[in-house]
Every structure is written in structure tokens, then in C-alpha cells.
C-alpha positions in Angstrom: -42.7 -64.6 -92.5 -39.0 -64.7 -91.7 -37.3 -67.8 -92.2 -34.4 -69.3 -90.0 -34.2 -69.6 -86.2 -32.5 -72.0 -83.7 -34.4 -75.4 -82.9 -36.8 -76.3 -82.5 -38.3 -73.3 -84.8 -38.3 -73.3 -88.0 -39.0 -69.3 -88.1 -37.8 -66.2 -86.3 -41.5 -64.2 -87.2 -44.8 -64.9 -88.6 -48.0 -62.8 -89.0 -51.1 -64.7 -89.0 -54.8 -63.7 -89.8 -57.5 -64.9 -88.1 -60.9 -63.8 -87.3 -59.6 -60.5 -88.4 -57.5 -60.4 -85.9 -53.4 -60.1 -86.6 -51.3 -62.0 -84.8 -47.7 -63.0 -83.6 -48.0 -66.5 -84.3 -51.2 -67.8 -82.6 -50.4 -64.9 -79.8 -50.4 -62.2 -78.8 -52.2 -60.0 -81.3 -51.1 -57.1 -82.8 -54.2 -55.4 -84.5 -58.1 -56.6 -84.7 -60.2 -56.1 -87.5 -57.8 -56.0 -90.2 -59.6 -57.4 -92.7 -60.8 -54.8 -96.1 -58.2 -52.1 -95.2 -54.9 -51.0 -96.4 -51.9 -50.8 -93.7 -48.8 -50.3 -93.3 -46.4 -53.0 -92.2 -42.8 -52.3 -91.4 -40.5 -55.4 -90.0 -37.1 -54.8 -88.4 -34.9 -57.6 -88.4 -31.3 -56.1 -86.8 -29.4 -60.1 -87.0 -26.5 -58.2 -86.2 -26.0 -56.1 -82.5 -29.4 -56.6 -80.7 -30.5 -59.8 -82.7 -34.6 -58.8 -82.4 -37.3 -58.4 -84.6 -39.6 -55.4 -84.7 -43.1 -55.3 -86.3 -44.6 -51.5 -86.5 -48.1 -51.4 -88.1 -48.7 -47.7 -90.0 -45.6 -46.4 -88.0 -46.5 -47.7 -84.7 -44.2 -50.2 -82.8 -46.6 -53.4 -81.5 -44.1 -56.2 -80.8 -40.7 -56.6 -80.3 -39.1 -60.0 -79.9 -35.4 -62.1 -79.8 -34.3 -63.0 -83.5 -33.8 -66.7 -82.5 -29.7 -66.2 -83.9 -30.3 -68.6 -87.2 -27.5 -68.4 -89.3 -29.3 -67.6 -92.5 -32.5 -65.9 -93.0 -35.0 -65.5 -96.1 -38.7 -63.7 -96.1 -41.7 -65.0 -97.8 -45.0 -62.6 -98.6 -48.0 -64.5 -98.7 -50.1 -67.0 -97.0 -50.5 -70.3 -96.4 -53.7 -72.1 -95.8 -54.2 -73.0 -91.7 -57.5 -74.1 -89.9 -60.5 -74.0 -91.3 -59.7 -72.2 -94.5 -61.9 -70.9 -97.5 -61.7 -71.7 -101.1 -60.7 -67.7 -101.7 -57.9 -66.0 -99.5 -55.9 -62.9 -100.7 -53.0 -60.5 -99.7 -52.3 -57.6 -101.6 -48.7 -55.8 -101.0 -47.6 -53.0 -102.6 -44.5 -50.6 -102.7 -42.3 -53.5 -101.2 -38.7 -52.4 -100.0 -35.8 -54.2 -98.7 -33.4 -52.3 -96.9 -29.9 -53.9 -95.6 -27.6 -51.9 -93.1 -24.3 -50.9 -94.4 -21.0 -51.2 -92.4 
């Protein structure tokens, strides 16, 4: 999740999980059956010159949107519980990196 967007959003991306299915938001989705399997997730977030968001899943580009232009931005890794949740949910990440353009 990417914090920080113009009103009325509060964020400029979220991936949801549901029914297996991962999302953009509630739509569209990116990938189906994504539950019990390792992937890779890549998120390009250019605030500067072109102002989108990228998300490329194991090197693959599925959605490209605007950046909503906040004037601050922070990332959170996790979940939050939504509709109809369980008593056990879990994300595992590994090998995080966070790159910044120079100059």
C-alpha cells in the first residue's frame, strides 16, 4: 500500500486479496490464484516526471496508473482485515529493497 494521494483518497495504490484473486483495489485484478505461492512483486512509483505507479508481478508489467500527485508518500507491507475475514491471515515478504532515483 502506498500512502498519500489527492482528495478524496487517502492512497495512491493498494493490493488486495481476495478469493485468491489479486487486485487493484476492489478492481481490476492483476493475478488469480495467488494464494500458497511465492511471487515476485515489483512497484514503481516515479512522483517526479510521469507521476504513475507501476505494479509488475515476477517481471511482468499488469497495471499502470496516475500517482494521484500527494505531496508526501509512505509504504506499508502487510494486511489489514476487510470483509468476511478469518481468525488466521498471513503475508510473507522477503529480500525487500527500496530504491530512490538520484538527480
Amino acid at each position: 500500500m502506498v500512502f498519500g494521494s489527492t482528495a478524496p483518497h487517502a492512497t495512491t495504490l493498494m493490493l488486495r486479496v481476495y478469493n485468491g484473486t489479486l487486485s487493484y483495489y476492489k478492481s481490476p485484478s492483476l493475478v488469480d490464484d495467488i494464494y500458497d505461492r511465492w511471487f515476485r512483486l515489483n512497484v514503481i512509483h516515479d512522483v517526479d516526471d510521469a507521476k504513475i505507479v507501476k505494479v509488475y508481478i515476477n517481471g511482468v508489467l499488469k497495471f499502470e496508473a496516475s500517482g494521484r500527485q500527494a505531496f508526501s508518500h509512505y509504504f506499508k507491507i502487510g494486511m489489514y482485515a476487510q470483509n468476511n475475514n478469518s481468525h488466521y491471515m498471513e503475508s510473507r515478504w522477503m529480500d525487500i529493497k527500496v530504491l530512490k532515483k538520484c538527480g
